[in-house]
SELO-523125 format. One record per residue (C-alpha): residue number from 1; chain; z, y, x. Coordinates in steps of 0.5 Angstrom, whole numbers, m for minus. Each point is the difference from the previous one (the first is absolute). Last residue first. Example, Ala and Ser with C-alpha at 12.3 -4.5 7.8 and 13.67 -1.06 7.14 Angstrom:
BEGIN
<torlum 2, roba A, w 14, v m2, u 27>
<torlum 1, roba A, w 2, v m7, u m2>
//
This chain:
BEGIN
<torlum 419, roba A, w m32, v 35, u 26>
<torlum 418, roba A, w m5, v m3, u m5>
<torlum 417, roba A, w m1, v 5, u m7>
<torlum 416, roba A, w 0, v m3, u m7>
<torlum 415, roba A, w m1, v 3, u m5>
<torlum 414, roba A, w 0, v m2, u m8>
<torlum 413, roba A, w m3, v 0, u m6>
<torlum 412, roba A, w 0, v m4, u m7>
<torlum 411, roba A, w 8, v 3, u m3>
<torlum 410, roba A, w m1, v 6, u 4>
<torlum 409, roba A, w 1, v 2, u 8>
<torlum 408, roba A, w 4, v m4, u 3>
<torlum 407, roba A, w 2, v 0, u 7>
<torlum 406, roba A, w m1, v m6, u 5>
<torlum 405, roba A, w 1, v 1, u 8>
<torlum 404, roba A, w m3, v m6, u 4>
<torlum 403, roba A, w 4, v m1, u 7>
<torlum 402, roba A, w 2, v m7, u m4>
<torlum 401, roba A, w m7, v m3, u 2>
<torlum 400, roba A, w 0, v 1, u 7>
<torlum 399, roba A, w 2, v m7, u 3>
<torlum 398, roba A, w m2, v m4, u m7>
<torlum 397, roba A, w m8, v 4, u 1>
<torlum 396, roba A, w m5, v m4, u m5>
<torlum 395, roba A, w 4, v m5, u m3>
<torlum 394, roba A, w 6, v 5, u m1>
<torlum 393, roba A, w m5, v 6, u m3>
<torlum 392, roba A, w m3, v m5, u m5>
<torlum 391, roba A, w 7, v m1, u m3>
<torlum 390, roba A, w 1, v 9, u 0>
<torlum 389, roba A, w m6, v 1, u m2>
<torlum 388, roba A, w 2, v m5, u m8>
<torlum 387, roba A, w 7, v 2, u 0>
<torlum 386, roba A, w m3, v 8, u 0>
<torlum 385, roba A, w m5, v m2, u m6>
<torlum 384, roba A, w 5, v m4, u m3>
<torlum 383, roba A, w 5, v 6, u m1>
<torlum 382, roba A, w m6, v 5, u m2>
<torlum 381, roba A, w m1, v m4, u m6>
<torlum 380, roba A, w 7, v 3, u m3>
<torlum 379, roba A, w 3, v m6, u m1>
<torlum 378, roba A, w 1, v 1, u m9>
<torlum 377, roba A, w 4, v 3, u m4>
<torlum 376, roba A, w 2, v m5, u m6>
<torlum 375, roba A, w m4, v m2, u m6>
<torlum 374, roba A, w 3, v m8, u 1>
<torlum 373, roba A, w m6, v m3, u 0>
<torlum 372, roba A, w m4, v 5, u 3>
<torlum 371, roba A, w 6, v 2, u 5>
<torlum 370, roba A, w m2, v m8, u 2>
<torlum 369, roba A, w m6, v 0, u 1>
<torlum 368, roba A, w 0, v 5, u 3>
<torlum 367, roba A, w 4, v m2, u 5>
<torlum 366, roba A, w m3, v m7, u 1>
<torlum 365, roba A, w m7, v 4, u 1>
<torlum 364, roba A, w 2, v 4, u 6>
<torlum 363, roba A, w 3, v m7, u 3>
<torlum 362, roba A, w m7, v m4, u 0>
<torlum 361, roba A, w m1, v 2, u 7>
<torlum 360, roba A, w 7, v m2, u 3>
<torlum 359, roba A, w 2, v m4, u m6>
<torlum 358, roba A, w 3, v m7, u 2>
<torlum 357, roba A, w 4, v m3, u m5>
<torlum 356, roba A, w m5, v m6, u m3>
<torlum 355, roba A, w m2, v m1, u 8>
<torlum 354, roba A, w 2, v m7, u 1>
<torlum 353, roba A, w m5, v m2, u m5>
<torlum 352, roba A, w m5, v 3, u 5>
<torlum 351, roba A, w m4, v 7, u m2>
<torlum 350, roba A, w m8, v m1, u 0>
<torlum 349, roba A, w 0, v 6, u m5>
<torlum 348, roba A, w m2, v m6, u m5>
<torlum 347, roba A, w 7, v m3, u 1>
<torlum 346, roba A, w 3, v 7, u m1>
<torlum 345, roba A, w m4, v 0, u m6>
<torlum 344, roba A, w 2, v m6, u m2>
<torlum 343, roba A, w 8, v 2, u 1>
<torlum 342, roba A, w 0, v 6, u m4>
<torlum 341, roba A, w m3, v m4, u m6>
<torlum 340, roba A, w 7, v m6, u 1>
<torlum 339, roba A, w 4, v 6, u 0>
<torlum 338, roba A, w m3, v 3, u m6>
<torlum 337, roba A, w 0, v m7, u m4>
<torlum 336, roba A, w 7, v 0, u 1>
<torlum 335, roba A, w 2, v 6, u m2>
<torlum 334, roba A, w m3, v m1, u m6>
<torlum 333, roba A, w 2, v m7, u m2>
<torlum 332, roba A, w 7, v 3, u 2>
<torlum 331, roba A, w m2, v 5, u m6>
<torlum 330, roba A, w m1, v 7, u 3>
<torlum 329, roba A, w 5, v 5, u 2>
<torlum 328, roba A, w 3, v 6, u m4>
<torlum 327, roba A, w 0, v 6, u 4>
<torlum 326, roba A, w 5, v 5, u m2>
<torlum 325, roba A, w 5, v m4, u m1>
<torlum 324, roba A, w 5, v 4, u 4>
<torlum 323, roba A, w 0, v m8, u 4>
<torlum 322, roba A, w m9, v m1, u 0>
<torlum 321, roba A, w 0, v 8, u 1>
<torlum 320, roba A, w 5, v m1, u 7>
<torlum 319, roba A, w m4, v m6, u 2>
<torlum 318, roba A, w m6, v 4, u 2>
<torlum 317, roba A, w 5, v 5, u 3>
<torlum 316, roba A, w 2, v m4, u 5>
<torlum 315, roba A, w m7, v m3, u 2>
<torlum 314, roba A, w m2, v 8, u 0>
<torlum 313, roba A, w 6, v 0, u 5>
<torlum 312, roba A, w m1, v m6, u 4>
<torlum 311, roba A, w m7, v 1, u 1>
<torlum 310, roba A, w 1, v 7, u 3>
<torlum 309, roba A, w 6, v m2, u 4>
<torlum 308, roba A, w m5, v m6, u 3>
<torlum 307, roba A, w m7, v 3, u 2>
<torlum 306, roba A, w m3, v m7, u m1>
<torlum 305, roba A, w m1, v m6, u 5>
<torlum 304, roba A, w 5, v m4, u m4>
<torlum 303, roba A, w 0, v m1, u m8>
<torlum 302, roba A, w 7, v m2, u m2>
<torlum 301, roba A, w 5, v 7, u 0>
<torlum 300, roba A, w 3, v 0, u m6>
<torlum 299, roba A, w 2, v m8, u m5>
<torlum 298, roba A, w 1, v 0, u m6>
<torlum 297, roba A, w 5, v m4, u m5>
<torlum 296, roba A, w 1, v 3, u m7>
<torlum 295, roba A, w m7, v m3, u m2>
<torlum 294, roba A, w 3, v m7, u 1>
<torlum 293, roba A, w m8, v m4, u m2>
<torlum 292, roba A, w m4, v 5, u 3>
<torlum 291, roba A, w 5, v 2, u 5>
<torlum 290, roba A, w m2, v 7, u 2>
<torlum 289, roba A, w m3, v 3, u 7>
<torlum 288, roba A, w m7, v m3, u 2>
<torlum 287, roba A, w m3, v 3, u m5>
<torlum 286, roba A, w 3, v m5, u m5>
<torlum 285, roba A, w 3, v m6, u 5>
<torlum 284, roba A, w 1, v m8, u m1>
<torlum 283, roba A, w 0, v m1, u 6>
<torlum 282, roba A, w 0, v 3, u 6>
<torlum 281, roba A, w m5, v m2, u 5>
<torlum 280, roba A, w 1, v m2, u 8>
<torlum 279, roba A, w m2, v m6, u m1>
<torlum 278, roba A, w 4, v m2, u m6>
<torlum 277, roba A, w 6, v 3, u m2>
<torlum 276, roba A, w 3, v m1, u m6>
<torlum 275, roba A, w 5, v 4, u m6>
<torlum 274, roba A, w 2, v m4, u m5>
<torlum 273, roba A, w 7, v 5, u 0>
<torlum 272, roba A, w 3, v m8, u m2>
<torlum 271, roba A, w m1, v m1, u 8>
<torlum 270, roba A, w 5, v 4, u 2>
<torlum 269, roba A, w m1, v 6, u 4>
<torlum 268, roba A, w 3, v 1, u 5>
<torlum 267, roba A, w m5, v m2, u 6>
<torlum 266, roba A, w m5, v 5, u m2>
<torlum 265, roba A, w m4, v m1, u 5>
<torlum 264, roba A, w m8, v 3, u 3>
<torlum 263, roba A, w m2, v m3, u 5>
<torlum 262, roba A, w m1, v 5, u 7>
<torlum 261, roba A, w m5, v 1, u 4>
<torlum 260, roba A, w m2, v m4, u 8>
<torlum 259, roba A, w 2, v 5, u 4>
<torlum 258, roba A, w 2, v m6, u 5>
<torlum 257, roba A, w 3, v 1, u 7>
<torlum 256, roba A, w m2, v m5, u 5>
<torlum 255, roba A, w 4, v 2, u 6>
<torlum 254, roba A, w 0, v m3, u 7>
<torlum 253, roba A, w m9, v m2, u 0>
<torlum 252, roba A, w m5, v m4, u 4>
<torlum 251, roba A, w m7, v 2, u m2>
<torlum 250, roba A, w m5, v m5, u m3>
<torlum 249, roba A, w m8, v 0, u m1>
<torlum 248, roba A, w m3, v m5, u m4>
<torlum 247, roba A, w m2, v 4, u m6>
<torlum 246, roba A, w 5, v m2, u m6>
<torlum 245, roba A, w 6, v 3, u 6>
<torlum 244, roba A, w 4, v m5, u 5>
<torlum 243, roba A, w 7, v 3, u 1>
<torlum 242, roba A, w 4, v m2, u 7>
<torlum 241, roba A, w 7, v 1, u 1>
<torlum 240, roba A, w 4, v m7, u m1>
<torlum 239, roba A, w m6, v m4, u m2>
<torlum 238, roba A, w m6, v 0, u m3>
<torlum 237, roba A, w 1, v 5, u m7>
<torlum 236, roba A, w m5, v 0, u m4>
<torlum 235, roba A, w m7, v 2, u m3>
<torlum 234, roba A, w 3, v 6, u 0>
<torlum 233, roba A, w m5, v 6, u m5>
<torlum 232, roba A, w m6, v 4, u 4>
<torlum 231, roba A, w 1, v 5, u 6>
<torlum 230, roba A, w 2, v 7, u 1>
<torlum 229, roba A, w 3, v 4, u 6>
<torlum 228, roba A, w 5, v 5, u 2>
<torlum 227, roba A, w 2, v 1, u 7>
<torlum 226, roba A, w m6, v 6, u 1>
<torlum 225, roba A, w 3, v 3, u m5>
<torlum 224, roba A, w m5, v 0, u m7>
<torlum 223, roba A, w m4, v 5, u m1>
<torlum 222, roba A, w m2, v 2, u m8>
<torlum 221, roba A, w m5, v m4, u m4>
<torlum 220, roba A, w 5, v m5, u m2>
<torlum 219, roba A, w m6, v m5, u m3>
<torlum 218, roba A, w 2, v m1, u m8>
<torlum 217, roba A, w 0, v m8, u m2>
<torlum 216, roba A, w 2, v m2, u 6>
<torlum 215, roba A, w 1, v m7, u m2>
<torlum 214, roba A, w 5, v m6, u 3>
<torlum 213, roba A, w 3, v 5, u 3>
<torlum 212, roba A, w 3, v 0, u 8>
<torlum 211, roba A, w 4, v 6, u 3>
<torlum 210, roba A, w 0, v m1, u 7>
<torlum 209, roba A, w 5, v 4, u 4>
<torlum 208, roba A, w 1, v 1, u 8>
<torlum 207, roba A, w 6, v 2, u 4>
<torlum 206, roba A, w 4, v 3, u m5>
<torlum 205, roba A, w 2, v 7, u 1>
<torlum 204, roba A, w m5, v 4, u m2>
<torlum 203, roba A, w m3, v m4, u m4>
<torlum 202, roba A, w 7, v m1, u m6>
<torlum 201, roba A, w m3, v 6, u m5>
<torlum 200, roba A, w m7, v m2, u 0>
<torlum 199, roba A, w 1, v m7, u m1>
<torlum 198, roba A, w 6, v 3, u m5>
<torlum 197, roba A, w m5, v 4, u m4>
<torlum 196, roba A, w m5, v m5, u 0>
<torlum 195, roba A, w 4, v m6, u m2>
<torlum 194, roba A, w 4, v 5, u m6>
<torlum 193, roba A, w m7, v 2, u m2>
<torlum 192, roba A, w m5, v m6, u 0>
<torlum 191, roba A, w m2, v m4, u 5>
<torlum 190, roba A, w 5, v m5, u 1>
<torlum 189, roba A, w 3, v m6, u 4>
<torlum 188, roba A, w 2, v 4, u 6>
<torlum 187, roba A, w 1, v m4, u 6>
<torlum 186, roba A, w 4, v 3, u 5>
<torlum 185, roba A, w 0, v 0, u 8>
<torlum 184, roba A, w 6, v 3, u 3>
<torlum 183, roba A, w 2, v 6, u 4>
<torlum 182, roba A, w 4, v 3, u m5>
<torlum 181, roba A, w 0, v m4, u m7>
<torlum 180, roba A, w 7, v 0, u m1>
<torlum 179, roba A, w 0, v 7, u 0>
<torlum 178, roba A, w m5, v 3, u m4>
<torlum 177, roba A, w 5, v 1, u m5>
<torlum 176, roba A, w 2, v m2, u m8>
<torlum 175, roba A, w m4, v m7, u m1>
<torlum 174, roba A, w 3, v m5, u m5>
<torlum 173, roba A, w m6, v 2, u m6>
<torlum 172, roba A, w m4, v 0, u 5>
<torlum 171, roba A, w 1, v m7, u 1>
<torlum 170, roba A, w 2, v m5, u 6>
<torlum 169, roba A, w m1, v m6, u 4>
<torlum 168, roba A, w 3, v 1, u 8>
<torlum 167, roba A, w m2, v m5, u 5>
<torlum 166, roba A, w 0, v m7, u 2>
<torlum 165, roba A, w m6, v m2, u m5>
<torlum 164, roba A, w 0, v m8, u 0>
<torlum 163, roba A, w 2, v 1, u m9>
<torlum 162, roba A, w m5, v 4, u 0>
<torlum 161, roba A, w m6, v m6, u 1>
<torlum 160, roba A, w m3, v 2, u m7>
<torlum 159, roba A, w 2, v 7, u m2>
<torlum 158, roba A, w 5, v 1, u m6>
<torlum 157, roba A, w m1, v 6, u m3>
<torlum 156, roba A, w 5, v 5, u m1>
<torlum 155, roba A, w m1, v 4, u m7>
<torlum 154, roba A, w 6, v 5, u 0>
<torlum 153, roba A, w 5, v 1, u m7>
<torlum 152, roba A, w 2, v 7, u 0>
<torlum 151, roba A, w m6, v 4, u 0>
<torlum 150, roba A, w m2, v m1, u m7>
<torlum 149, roba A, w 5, v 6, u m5>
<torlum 148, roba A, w 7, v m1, u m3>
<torlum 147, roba A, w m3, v 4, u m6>
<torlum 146, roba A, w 2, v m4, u m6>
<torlum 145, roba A, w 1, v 3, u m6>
<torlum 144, roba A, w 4, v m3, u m5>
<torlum 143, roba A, w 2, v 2, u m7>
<torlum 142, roba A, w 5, v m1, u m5>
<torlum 141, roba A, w 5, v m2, u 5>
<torlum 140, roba A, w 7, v m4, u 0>
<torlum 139, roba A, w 4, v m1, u 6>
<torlum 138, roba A, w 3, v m4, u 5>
<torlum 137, roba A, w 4, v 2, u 5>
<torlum 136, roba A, w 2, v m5, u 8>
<torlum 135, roba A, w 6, v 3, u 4>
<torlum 134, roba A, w m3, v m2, u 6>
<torlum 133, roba A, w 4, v 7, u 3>
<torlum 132, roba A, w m6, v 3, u 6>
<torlum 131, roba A, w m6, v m2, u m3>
<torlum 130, roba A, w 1, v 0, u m8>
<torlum 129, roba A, w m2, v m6, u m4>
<torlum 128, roba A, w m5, v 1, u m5>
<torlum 127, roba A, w m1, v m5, u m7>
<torlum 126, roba A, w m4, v 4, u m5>
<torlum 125, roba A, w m2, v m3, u m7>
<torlum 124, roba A, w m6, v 3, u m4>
<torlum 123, roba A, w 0, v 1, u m7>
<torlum 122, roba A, w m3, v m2, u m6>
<torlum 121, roba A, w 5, v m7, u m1>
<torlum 120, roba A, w 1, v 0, u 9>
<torlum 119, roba A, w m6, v 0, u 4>
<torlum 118, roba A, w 2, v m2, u 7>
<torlum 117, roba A, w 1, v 5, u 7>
<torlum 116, roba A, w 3, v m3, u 5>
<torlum 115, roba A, w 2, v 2, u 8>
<torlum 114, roba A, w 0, v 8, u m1>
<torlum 113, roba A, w 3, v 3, u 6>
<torlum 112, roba A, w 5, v 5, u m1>
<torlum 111, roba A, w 1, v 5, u 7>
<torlum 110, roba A, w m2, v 6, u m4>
<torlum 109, roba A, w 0, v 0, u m8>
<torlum 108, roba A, w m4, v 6, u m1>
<torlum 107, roba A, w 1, v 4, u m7>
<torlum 106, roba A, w 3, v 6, u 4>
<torlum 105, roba A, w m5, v 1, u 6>
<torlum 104, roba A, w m6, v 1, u m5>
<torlum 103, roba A, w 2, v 7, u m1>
<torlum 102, roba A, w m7, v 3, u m1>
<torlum 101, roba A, w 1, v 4, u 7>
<torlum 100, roba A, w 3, v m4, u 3>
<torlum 99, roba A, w m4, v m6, u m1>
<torlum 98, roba A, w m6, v 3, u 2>
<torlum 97, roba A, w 4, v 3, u 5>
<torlum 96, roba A, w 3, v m6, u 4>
<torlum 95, roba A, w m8, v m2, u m1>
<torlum 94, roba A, w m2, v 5, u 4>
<torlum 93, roba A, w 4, v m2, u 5>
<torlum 92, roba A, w m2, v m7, u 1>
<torlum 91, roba A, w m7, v 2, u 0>
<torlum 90, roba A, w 2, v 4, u 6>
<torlum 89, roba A, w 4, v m5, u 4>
<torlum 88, roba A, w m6, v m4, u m1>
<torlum 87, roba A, w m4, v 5, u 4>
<torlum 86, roba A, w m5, v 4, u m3>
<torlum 85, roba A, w m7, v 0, u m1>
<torlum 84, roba A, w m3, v 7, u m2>
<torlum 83, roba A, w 1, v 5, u 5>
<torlum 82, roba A, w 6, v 5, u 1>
<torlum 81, roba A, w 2, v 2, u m6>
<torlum 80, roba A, w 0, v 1, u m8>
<torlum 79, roba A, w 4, v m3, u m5>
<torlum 78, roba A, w m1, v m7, u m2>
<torlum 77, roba A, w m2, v 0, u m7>
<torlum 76, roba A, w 5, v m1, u m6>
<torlum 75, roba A, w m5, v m1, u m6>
<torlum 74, roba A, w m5, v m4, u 2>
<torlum 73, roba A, w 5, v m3, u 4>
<torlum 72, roba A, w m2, v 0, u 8>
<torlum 71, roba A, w m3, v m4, u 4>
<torlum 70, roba A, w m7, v 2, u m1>
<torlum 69, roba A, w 1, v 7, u 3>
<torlum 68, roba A, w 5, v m3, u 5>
<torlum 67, roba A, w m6, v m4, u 3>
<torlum 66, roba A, w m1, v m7, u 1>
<torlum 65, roba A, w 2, v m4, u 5>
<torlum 64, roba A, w 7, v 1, u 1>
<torlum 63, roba A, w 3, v 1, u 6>
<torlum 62, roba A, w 5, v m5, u 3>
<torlum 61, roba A, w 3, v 2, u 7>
<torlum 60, roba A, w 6, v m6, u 0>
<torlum 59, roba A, w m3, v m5, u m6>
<torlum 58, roba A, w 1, v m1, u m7>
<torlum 57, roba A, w 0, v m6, u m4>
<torlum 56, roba A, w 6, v 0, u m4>
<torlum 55, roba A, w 2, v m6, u m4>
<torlum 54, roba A, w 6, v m2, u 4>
<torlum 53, roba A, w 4, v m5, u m3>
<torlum 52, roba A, w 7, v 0, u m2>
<torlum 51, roba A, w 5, v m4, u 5>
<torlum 50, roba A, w 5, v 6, u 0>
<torlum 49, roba A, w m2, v 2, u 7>
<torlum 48, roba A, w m7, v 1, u m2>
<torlum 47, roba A, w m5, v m6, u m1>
<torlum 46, roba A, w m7, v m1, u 3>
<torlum 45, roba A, w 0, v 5, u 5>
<torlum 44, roba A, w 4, v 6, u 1>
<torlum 43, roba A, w m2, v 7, u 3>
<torlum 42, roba A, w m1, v 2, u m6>
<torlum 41, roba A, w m5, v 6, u m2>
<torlum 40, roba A, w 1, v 1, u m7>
<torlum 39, roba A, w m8, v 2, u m4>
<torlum 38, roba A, w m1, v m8, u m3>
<torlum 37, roba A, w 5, v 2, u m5>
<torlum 36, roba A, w 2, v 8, u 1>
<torlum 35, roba A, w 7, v 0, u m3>
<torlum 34, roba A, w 6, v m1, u 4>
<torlum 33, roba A, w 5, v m5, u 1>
<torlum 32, roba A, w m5, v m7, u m1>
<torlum 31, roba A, w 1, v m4, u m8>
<torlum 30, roba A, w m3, v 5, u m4>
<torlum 29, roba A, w 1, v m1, u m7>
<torlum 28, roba A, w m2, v 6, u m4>
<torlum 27, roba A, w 2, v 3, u m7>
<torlum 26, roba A, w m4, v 2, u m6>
<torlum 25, roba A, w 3, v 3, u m6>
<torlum 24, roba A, w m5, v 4, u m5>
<torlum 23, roba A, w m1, v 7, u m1>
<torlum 22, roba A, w m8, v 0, u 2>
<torlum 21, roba A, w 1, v 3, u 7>
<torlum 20, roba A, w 5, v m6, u 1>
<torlum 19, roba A, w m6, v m5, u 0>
<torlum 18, roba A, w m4, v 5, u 4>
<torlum 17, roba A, w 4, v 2, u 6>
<torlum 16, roba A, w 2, v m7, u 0>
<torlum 15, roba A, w m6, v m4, u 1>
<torlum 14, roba A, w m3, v 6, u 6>
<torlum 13, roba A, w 7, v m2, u 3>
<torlum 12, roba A, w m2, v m8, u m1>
<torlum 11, roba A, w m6, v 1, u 3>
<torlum 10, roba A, w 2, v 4, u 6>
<torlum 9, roba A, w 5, v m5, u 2>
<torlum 8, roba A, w 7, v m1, u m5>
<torlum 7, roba A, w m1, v m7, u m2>
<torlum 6, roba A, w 0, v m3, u m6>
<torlum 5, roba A, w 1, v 4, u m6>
<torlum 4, roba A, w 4, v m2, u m7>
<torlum 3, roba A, w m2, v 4, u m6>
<torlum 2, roba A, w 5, v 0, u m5>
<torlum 1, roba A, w m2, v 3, u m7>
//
């Protein structure tokens, strides 16, 4: 068997740590220098100097918003040190030795870019190019794991009236420093992590910064910089500086900077591999993970607001049992039905069609599931609870949240002491 991985970010490391663990060979196809995926920093914007895009999004100053204890691997943790939320510097670290010391270097295929994949007989075929040389391969998998993550794709908006605006338009997923933005007046459209973060991170050298949603579905408790205000969605853009908000009320601005998501795409893959996506739902999916109806394609690292290494590792190995033929996998009628009951409960939980891969609160349960099913170790429970205090801490205290220092007592408990 020859397995295929897309993307040496954390979850395709966690992929092949468990793929080769089972004696079989897997190779990854990582089209930047290194490893790390989203975890690089690169000053680069849009493509790099070989004409390739850049995928990363991260920023000068970066620090994760979760704590190492839930970031780590359940069985690779971070090692111990001075507080819980590290730079990216560190996580990027840390993943350096994770593949070192699983020696995952040597089955990565660095500066390869995949641009289509197609079903070929039973099998899968690759077409990649590499960065530098443009020498163009082409290769024949039994399996394929795509694990190229869904912060590489940015939704930007197109705001009524935009086309009179004279400033600046950006994403977050184009910001790297708050130097742009000294003594300017910045729009951020956003209220969720990256615009909070990037708000907070930019007010002290900006002018003044609004940050505008359409609902504030958690109140950010914490203090704000006196520079930094709220207000609801744009109504429109009126002229060269002046956005009018729904309210009525209107600002003049010199930068609008959205931090408005990402959607998901896979842009190589053919459209025989008969996977769709529609609103922000993937289909069609068994446990959010496996192609129900090409079992020999799944996808790692899906599901957002969750604590992410840990989720692409039980992922990982939830399809490891289905490939050592451990985990026989339902009829597709099966499979279907499973999905389509996953999605009724979310619907009467009031989570919206576009939410068919949000997990948040609901992601203890998904990994359980899933050890369940494929009777493999589970998330020690210890893990959401610490992702779930460190969520309520960053809308109730964004400027104080990262001081907390987390330490795990057992697989139910831990501590947390405030500095």
């Amino acid at each position: 068997m020859r397995v295929a991985i897309v993307g040496a970010g954390a979850a395709g490391l966690a992929s092949a740590r468990h793929v080769s663990a089972q004696g079989i060979h897997c190779e990854v196809f990582e089209m930047a220098s290194e490893l790390g995926g989203t975890w690089v920093y690169t000053d680069d914007i849009g493509t790099d100097q070989y004409g390739f895009p850049v995928y990363t999004a991260m920023y000068k100053g970066l620090r994760a918003n979760l704590p190492k204890e839930v970031m780590g691997f359940p069985d690779f943790p971070i090692s111990e040190r001075d507080g819980s939320y590290l730079s990216q510097a560190e996580i990027l670290d840390f993943l350096n030795t994770y593949a070192n010391h699983f020696k995952l270097k040597e089955l990565i295929r660095f500066d390869q870019m995949v641009t289509e994949i197609r079903p070929f007989e039973d099998k899968w075929r690759i077409k990649s190019l590499h960065r530098m040389s443009k020498e163009e391969y082409v290769d024949v998998y039994d399996v394929v794991m795509i694990c190229n993550g869904h912060y590489n794709t940015p939704i930007i908006p197109n705001l009524p009236g935009q086309e009179l605006f004279q400033g600046k338009i950006l994403h977050s997923h184009h910001y790297r420093s708050v130097d742009l933005f000294k003594g300017k007046r910045v729009l951020v459209i956003g209220a969720g992590p990256s615009g909070l973060d990037i708000a907070f991170q930019i007010s002290p050298v900006a002018g003044n910064i609004v940050i505008s949603h359409h609902v504030f579905r958690r109140e950010i408790k914490g203090e704000y910089p006196s520079n930094v205000s709220k207000k609801p969605e744009v109504l429109r853009i009126k002229n060269h500086e002046e956005i009018e908000f729904v309210d009525g009320s209107t600002c003049c601005f010199d930068v609008i900077l959205h931090c408005t998501g990402y959607r998901y795409n896979f842009p190589f893959l053919h459209d025989s591999c008969g996977i769709t996506i529609e609103d922000k739902r993937i289909q069609p999916l068994y446990k959010h993970i496996i192609h129900i109806e090409k079992p020999t394609m799944c996808f790692i690292g899906i599901p957002y607001y969750v604590c992410a290494f840990q989720m692409f590792d039980v992922q990982a190995r939830f399809y490891c049992q289905y490939l050592n033929g451990t985990m026989s996998l339902p009829s597709k009628d099966m499979m279907r039905k499973d999905t389509e009951e996953d999605i009724e409960k979310r619907k009467a939980k009031g989570y919206s069609p576009r939410q068919v891969h949000l997990m948040g609160t609901e992601q203890q349960s998904y990994f359980e599931e899933l050890a369940v099913t494929a009777n493999i170790t589970p998330i020690a429970p210890v893990v959401c609870k610490i992702w779930n205090d460190s969520d309520k801490s960053f809308y109730e205290d964004l400027k104080n949240f990262r001081n907390s220092k987390y330490r795990i007592v057992n697989n139910e408990c831990f501590v947390k002491v405030e500095n």
